[in-house]
Backbone as CSV, one residue per row, in Angstrom:
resi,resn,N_x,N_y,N_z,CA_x,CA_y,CA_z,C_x,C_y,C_z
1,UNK,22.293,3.545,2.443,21.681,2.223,2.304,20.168,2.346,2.194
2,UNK,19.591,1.854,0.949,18.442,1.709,1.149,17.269,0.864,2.230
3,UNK,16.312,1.245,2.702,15.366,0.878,3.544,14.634,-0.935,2.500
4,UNK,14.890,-1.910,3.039,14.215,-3.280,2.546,12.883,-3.199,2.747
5,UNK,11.773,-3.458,2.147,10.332,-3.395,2.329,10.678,-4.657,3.931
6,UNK,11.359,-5.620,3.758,10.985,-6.237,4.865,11.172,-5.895,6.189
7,UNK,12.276,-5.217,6.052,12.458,-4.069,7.233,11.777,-3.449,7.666
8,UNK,10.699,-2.878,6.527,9.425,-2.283,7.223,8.581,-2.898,7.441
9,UNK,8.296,-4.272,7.082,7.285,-5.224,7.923,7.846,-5.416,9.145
10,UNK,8.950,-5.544,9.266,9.422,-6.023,10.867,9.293,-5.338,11.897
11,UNK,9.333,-3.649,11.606,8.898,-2.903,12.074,7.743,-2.772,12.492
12,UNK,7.062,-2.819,11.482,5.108,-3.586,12.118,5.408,-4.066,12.580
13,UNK,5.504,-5.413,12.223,5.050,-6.217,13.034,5.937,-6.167,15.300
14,UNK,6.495,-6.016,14.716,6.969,-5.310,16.135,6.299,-4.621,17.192
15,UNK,5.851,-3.437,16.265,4.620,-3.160,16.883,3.812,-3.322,17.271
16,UNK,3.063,-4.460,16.457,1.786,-5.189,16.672,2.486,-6.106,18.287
17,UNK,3.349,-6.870,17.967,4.059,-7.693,19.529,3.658,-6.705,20.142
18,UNK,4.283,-5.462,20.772,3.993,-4.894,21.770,2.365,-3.799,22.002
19,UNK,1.681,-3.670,20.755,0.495,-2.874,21.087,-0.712,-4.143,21.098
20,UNK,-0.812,-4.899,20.308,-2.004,-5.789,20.444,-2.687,-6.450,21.838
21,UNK,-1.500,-6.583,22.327,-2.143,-7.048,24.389,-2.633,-5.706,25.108
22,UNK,-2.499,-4.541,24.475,-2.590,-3.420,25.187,-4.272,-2.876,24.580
23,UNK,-4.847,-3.181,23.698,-5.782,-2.628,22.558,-6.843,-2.813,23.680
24,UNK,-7.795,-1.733,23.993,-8.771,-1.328,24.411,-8.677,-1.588,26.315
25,UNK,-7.382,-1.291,26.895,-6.989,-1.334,28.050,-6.662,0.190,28.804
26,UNK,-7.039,0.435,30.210,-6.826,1.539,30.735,-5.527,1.841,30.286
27,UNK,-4.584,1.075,30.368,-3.145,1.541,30.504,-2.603,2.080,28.972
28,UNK,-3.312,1.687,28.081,-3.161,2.162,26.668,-3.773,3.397,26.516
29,UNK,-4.708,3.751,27.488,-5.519,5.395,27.321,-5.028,6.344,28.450
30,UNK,-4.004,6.010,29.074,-3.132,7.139,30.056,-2.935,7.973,28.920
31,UNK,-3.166,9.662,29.531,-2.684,10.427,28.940,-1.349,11.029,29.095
32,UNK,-0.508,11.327,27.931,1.040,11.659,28.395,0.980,13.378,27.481
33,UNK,1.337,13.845,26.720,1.902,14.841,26.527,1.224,14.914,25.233
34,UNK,1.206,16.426,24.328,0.536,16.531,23.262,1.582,16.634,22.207
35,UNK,1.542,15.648,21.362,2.061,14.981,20.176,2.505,16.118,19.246
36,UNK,3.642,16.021,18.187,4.245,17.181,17.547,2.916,17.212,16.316
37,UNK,2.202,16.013,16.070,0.839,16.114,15.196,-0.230,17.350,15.570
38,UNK,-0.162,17.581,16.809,-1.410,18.420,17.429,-1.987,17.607,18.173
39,UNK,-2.082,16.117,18.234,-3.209,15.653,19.209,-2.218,15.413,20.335
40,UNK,-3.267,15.111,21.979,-2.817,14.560,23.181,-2.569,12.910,22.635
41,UNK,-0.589,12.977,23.101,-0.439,11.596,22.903,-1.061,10.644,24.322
42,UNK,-1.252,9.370,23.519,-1.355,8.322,24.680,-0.784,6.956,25.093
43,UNK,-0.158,7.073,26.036,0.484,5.937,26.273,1.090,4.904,24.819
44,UNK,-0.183,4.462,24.641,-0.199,3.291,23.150,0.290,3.638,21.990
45,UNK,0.384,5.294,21.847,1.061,6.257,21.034,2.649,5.772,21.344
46,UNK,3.257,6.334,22.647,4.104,6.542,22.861,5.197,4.753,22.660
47,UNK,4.345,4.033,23.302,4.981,2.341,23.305,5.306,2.430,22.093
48,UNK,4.204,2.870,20.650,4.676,2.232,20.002,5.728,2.714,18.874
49,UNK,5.808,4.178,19.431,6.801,4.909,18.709,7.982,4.695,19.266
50,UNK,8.228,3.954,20.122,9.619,3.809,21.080,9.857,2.425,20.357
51,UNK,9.098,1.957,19.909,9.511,0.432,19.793,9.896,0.487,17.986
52,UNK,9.058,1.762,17.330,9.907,2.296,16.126,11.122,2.676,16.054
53,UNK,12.070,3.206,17.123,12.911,3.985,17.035,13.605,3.112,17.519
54,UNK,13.516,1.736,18.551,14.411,1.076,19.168,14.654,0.038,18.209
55,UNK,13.949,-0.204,16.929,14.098,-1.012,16.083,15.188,-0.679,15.061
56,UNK,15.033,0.686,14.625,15.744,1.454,13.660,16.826,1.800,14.505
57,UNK,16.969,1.916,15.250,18.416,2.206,16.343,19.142,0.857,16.170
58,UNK,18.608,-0.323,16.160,19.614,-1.289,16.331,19.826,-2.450,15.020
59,UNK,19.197,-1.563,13.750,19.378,-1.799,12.375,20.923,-0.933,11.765
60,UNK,20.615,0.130,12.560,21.962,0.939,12.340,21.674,1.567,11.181
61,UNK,20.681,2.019,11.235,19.922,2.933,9.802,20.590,4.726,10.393
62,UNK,20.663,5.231,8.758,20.663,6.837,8.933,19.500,7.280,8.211
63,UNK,18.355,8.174,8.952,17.519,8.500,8.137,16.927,9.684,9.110
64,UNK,16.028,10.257,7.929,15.328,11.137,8.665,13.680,10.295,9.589
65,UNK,13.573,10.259,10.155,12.325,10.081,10.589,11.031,11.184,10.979
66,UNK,10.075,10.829,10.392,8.584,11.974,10.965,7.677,11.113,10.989
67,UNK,7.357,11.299,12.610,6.983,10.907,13.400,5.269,11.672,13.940
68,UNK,3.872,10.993,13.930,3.296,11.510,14.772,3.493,12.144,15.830
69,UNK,4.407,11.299,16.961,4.217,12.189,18.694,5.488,12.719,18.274
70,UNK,6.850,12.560,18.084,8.057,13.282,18.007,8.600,14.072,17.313
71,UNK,7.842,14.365,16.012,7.748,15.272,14.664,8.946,14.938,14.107
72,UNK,9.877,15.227,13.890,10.895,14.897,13.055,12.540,15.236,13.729
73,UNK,13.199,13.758,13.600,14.485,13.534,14.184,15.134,12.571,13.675
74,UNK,16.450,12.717,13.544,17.144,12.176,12.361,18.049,10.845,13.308
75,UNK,17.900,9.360,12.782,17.883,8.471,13.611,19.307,8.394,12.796
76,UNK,20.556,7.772,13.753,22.293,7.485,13.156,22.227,8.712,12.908
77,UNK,23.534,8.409,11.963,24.523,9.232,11.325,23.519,10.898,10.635
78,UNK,23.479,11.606,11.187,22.233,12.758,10.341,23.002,13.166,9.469
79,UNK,24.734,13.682,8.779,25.020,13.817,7.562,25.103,12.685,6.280
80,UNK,25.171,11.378,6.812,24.569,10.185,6.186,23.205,10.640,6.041
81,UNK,22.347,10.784,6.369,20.971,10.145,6.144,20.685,11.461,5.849
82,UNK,21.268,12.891,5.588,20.764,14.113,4.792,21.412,13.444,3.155
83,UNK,22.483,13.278,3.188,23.058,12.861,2.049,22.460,11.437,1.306
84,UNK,21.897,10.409,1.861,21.192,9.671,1.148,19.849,10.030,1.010
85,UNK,19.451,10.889,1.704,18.125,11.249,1.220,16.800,10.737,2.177
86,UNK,16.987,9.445,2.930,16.231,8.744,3.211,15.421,8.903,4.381
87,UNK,13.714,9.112,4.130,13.311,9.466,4.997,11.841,7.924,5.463
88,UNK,11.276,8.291,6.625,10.528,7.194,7.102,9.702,8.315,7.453
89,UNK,8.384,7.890,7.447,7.137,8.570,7.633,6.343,7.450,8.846
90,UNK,6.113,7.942,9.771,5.031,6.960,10.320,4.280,7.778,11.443
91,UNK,3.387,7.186,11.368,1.942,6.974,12.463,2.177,6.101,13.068
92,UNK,2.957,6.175,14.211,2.707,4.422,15.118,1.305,3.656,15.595
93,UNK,0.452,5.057,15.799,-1.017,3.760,15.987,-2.013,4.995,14.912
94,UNK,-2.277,4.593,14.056,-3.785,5.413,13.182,-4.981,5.125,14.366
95,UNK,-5.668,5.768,14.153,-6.746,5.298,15.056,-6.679,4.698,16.448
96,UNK,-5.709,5.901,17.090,-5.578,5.656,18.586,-6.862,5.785,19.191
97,UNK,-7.925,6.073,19.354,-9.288,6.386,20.413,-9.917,4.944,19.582
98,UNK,-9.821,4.821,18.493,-10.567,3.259,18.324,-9.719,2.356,19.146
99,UNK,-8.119,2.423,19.520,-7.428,1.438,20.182,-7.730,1.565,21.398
100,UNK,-7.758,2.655,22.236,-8.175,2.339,23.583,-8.988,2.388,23.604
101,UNK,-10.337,2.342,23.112,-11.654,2.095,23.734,-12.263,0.096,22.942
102,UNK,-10.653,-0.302,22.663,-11.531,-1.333,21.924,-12.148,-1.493,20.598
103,UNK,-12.379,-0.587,20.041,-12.818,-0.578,18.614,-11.826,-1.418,17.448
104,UNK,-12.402,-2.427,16.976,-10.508,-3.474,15.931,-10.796,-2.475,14.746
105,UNK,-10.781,-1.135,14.688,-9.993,-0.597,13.573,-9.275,0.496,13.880
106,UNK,-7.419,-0.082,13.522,-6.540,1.099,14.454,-5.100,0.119,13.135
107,UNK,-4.049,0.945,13.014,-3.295,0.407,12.310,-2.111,1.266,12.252
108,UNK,-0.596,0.477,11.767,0.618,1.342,11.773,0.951,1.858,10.690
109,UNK,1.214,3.010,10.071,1.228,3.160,9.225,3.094,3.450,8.860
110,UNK,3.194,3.039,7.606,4.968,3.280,7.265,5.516,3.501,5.740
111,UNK,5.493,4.804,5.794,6.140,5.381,4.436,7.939,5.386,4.169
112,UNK,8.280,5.196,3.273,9.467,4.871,3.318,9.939,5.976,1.652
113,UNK,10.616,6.979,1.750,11.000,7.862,0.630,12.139,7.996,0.421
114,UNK,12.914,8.625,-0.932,14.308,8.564,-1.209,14.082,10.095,-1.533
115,UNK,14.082,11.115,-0.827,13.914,11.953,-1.044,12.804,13.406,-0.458
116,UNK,12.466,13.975,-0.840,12.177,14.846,0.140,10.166,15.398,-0.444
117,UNK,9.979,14.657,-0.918,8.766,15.190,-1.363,7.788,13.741,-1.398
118,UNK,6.342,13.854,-1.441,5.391,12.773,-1.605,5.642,12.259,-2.983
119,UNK,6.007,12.532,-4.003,6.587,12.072,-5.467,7.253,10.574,-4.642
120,UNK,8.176,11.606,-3.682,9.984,10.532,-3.246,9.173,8.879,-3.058
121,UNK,7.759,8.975,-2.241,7.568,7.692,-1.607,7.669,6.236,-2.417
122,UNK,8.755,5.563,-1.960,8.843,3.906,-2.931,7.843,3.015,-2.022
123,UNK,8.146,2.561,-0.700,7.577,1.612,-0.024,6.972,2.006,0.883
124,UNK,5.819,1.550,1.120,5.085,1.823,2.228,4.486,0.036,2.820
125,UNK,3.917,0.239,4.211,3.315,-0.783,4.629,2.458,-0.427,5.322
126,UNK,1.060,-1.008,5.578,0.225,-0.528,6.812,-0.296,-1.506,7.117
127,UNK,0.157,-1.817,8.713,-0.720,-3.316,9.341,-1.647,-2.796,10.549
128,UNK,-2.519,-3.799,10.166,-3.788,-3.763,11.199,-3.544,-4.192,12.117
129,UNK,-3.567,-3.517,13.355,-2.986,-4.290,14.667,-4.057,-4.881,15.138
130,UNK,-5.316,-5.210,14.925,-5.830,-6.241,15.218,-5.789,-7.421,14.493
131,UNK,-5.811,-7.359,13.389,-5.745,-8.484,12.733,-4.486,-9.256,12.106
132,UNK,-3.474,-8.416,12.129,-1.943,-8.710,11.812,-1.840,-8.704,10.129
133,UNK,-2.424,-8.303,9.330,-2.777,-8.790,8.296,-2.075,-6.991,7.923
134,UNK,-0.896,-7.529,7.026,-0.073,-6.474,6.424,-0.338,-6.298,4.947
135,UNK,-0.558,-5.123,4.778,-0.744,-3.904,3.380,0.374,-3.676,3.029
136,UNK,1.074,-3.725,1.701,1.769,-3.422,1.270,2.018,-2.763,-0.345
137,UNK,3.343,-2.410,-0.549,3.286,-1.659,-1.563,5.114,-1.213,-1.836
138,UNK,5.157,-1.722,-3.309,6.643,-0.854,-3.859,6.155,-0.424,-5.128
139,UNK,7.109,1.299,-4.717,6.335,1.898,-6.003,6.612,0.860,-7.648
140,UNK,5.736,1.025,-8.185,5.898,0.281,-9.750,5.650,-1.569,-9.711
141,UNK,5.662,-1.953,-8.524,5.353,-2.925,-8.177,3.977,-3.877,-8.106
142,UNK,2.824,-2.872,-7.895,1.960,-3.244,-7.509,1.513,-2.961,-5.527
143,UNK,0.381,-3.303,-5.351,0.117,-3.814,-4.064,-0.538,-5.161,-3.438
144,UNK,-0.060,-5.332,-2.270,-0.477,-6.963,-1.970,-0.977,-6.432,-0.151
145,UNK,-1.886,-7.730,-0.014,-2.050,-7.802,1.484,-1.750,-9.258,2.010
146,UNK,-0.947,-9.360,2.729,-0.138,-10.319,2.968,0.946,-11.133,1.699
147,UNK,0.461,-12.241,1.087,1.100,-12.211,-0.116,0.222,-12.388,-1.241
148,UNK,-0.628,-11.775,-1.484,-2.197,-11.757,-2.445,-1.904,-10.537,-3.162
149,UNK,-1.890,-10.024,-4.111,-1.844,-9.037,-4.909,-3.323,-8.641,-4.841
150,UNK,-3.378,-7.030,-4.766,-4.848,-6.506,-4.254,-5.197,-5.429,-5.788
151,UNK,-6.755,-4.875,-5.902,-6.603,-4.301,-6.626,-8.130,-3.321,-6.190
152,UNK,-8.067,-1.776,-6.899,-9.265,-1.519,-6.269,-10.631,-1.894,-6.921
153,UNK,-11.932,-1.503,-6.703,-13.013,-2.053,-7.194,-13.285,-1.702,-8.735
154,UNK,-14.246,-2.383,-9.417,-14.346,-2.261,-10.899,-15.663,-1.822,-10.500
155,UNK,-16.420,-1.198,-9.646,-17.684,-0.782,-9.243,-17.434,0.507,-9.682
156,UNK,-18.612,1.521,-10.368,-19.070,2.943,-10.931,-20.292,2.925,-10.053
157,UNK,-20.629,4.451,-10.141,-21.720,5.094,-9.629,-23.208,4.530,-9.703
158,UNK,-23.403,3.434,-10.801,-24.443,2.916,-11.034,-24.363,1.753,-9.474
159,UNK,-23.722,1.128,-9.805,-23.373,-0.092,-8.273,-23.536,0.305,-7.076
160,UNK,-23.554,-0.477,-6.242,-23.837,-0.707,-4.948,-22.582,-0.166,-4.153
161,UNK,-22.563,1.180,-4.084,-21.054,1.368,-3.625,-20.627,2.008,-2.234
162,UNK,-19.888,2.188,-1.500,-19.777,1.984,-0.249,-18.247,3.400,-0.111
163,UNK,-18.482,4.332,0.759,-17.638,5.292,0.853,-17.918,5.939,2.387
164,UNK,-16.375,6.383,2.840,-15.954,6.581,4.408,-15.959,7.890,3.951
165,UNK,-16.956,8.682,5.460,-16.918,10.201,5.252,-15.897,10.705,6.336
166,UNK,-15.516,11.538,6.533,-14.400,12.037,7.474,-14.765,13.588,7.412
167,UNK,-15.452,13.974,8.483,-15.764,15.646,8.192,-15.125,16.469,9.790
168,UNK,-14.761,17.724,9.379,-14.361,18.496,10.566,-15.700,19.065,11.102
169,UNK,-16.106,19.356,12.544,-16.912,19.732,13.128,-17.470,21.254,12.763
170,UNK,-15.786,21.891,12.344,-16.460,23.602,12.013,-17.421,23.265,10.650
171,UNK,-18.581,23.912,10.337,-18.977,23.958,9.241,-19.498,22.848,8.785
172,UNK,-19.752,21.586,9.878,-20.220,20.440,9.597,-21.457,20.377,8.965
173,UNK,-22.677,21.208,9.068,-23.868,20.840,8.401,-24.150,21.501,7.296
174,UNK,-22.823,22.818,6.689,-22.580,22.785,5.714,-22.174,22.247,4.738
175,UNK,-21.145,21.231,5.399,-20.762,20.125,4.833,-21.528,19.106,3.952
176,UNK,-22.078,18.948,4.804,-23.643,18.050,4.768,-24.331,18.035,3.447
177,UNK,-24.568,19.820,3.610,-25.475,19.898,2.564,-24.606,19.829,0.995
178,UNK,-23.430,20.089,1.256,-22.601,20.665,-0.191,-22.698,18.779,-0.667
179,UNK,-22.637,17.918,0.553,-22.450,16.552,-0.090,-23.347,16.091,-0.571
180,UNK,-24.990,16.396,-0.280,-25.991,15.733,-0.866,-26.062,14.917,-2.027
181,UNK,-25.608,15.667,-3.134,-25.430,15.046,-4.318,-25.026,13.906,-4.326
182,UNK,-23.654,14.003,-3.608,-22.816,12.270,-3.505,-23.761,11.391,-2.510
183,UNK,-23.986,12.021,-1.485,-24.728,11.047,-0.782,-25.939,10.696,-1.662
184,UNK,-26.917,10.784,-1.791,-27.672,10.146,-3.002,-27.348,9.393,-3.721
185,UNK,-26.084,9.399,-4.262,-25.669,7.753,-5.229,-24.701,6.852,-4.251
186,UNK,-24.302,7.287,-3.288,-23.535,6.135,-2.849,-24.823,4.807,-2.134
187,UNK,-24.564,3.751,-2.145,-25.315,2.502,-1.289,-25.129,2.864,0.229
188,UNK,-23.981,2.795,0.456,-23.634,2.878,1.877,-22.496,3.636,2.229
189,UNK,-22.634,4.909,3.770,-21.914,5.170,4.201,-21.166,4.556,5.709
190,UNK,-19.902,5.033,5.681,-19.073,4.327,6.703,-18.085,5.494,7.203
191,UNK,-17.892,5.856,8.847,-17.463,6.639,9.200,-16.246,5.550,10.078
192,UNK,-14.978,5.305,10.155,-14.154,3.986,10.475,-12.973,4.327,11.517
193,UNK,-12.279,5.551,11.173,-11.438,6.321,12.058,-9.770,5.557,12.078
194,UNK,-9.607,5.335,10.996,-7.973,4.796,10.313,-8.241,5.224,9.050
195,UNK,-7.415,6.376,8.693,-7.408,6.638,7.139,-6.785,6.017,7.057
196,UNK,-5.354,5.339,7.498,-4.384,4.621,6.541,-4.901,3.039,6.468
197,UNK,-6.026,2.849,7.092,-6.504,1.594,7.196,-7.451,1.515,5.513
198,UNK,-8.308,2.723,6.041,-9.263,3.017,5.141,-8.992,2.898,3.722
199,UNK,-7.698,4.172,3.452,-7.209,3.608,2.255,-6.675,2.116,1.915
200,UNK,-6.306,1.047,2.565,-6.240,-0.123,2.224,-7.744,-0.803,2.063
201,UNK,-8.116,-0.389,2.289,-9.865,-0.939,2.539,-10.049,-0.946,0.800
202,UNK,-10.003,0.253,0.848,-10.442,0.891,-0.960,-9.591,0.245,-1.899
203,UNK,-7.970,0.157,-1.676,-6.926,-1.056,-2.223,-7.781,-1.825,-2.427
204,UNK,-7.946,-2.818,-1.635,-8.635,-3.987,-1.671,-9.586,-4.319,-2.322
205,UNK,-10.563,-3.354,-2.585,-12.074,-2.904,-3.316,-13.208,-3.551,-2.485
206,UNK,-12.796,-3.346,-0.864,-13.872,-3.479,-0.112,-14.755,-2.210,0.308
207,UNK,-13.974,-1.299,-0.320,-14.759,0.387,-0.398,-14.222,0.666,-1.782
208,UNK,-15.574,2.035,-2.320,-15.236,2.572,-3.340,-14.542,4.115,-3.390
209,UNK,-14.719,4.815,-2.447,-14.122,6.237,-1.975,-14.268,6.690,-0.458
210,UNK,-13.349,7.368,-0.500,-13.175,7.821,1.023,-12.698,9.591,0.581
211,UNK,-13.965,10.385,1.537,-14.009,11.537,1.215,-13.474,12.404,2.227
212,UNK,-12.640,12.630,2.386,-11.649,13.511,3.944,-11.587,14.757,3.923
213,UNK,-12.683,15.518,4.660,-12.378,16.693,4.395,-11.957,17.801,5.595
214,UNK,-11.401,17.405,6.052,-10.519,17.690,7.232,-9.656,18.627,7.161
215,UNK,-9.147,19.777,7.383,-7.865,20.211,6.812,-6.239,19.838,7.520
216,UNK,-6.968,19.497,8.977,-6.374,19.220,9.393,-5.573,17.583,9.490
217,UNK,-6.247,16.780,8.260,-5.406,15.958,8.157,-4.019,15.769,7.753
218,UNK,-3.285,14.920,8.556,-1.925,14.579,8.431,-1.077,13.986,7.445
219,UNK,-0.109,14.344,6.808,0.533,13.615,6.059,0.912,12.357,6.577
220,UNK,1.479,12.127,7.702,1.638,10.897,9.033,0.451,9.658,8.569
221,UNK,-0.932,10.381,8.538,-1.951,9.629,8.162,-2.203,8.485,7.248
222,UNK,-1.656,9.220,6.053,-1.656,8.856,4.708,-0.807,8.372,4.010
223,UNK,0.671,8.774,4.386,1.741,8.247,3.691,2.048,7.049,3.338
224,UNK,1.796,6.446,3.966,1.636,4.799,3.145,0.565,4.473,2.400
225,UNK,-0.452,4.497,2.744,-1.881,4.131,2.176,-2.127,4.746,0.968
226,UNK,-1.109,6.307,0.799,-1.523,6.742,-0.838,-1.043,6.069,-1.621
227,UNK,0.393,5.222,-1.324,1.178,4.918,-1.816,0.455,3.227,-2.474
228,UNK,-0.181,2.417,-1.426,-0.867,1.369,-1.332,-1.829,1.676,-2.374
229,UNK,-2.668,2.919,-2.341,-3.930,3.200,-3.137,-3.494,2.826,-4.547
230,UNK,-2.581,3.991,-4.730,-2.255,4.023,-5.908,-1.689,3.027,-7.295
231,UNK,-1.138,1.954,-6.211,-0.488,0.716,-6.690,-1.280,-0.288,-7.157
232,UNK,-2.564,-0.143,-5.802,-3.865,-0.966,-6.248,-4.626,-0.236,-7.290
233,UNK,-4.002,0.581,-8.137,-5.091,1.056,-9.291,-6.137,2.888,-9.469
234,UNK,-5.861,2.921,-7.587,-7.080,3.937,-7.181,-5.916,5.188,-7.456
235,UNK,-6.830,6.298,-6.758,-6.244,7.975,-7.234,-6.550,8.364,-5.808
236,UNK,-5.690,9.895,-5.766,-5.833,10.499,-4.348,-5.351,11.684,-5.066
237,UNK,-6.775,12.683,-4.640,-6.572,14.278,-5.131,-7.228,15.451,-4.291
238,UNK,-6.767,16.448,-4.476,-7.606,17.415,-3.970,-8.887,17.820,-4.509
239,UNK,-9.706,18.171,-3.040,-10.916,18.914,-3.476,-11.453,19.709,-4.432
240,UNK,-10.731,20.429,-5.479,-9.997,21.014,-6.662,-10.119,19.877,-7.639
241,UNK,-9.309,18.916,-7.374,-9.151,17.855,-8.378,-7.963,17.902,-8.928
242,UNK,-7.310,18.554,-8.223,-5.820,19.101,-8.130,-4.781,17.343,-7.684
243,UNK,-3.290,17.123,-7.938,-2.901,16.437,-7.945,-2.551,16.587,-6.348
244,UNK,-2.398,16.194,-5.168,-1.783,16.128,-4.273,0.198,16.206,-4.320
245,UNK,0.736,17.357,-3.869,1.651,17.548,-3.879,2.488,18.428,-2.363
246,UNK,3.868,18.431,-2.205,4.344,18.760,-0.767,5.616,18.196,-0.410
247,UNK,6.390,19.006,0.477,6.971,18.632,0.869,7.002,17.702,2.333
248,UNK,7.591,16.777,2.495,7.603,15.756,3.523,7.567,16.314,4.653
249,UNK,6.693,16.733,5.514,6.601,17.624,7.028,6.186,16.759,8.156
250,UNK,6.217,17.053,9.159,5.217,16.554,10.292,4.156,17.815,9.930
251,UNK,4.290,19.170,9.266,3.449,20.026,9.459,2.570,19.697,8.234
252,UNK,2.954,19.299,7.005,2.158,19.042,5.932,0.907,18.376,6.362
253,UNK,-0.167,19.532,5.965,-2.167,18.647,6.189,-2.694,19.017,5.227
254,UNK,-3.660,18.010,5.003,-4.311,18.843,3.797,-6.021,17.870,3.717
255,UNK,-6.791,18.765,3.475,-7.942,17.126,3.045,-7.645,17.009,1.567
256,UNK,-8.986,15.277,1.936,-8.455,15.012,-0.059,-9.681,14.286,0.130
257,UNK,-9.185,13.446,-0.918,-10.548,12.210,-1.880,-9.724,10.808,-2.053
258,UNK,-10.406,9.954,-1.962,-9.825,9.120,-2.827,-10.640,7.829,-3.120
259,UNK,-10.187,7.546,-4.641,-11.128,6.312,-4.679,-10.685,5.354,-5.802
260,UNK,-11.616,4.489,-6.140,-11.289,3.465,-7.666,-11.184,4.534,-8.862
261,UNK,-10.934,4.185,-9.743,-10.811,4.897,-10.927,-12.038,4.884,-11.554
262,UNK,-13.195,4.335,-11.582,-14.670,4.381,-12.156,-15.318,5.626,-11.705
263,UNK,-14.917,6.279,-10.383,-15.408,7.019,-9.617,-14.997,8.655,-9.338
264,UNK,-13.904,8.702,-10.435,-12.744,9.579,-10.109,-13.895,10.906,-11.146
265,UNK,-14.158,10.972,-11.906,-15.103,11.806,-12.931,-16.524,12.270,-12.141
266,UNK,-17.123,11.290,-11.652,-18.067,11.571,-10.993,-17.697,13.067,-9.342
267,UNK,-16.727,12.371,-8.808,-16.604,12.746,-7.573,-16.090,14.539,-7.944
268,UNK,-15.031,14.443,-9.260,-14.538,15.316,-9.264,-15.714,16.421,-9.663
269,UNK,-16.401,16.228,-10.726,-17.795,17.025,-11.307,-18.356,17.443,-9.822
270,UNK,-18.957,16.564,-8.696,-19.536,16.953,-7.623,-19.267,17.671,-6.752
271,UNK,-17.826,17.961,-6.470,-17.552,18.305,-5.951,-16.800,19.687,-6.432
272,UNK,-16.833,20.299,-7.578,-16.190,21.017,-8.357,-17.083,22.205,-8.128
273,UNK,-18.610,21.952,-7.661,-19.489,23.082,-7.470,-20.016,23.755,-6.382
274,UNK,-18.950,23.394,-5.680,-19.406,24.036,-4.046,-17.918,23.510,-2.854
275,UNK,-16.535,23.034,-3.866,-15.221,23.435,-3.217,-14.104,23.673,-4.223
């Protein structure tokens, strides 16, 4: 049986019921155990991955699930849900340390695939648990936020343009310097701490690129939001300029790029000479 896009709003929004009273509260920053992602899960992690699984438990779904804190476990029937193929990708909170300390940018992220590779992904959703305001996306469909059809910006390098940096600490002021170039034409930078938010941001064309160069970023992260990007018009590639490709892991990381399509020539040239 296939997964209903509304099924995966309900799922948000579910979430949002039980994490939004909790957002920037001691009891949301208890520390519990370190997540199959690599990070220490927390509490607000854990609520809201329980409230994923208690949802899909009583839908009577067979699927694979990969999971931030639980890495991957096959919810019903597991020779059903190897044989249909069907897998769920999620991040129950993006931007957990913006949620417990209070910060309103933190969001759920939910990939939904028929199959076993980032190609597979049809539906994704990503809601802002502060604001309730759901991202969406079916492949070939388009993307919408709430029921508004979204699209990314018609802004180029000449414009006033606005891009989220995301850098790893090793090698950071190398970093720095290899970016100069870009930094010089962008208007404004923004450091936000929800890629899957972020990429809806850029959907929307309230940003023009978001530059992640992390290696250690998560597929968990992204899986919806590429899916969102892409629908709204934008691209998501490697540092290379390489197509983003993989199989569906909790272990799959990788950094990337992503942005409007005005921007995709520029970024790739800049970055072509020093990664």
């Amino acid at each position: 049986m296939e997964l209903s896009i509304d099924l995966l709003k309900q799922i948000a929004i579910n979430v949002y019921d039980a994490i939004n009273p909790i957002l920037g509260t001691k009891k949301a920053a208890e520390k519990a155990q370190r997540g199959a992602g690599g990070d220490i899960s927390m509490q607000i992690d854990l609520i809201a991955e329980d409230v994923v699984i208690n949802t899909l438990e009583n839908e009577n779904v067979n699927l694979l699930l990969i999971s931030e804190e639980l890495g991957e476990r096959y919810i019903g029937n597991k020779e059903k849900a190897i044989k249909s193929q069907n897998v769920l990708i999620i991040d129950p909170v993006d931007g957990s340390n913006n949620a417990v300390r209070g910060i309103p940018y933190c969001s759920i992220s939910i990939a939904y695939a028929i199959g076993r590779t980032i190609n597979d992904i049809k539906k994704a959703v990503v809601l802002n648990l502060n604001t309730k305001g759901i991202y969406w996306a079916i492949k070939g469909e388009g993307a919408y936020l709430n029921n508004n059809k979204i699209h990314v910006s018609d802004l180029d390098i000449t414009d006033k343009c606005f891009f989220e940096l995301n850098l790893p600490m090793k090698n950071f002021f190398k970093h720095i310097d290899n970016l100069r170039p870009i930094f010089r034409r962008f208007f404004r930078i923004r450091v936000l701490g929800s890629s899957a938010l972020t990429l809806c941001q850029l959907a929307k064309g309230s940003m023009e690129a978001f530059v992640n160069l992390r290696e250690t970023n998560r597929l968990v992260d992204v899986a919806a939001g590429l899916l969102i990007l892409k629908e709204a018009g934008g691209e998501f590639f490697s540092l290379n300029g390489s197509k983003i490709e993989g199989d569906l892991s909790i272990y799959l990381k990788f950094p990337f790029i992503a942005s409007n399509d005005k921007l995709v020539s520029f970024l790739k040239n800049e970055l072509s000479s020093n990664y």
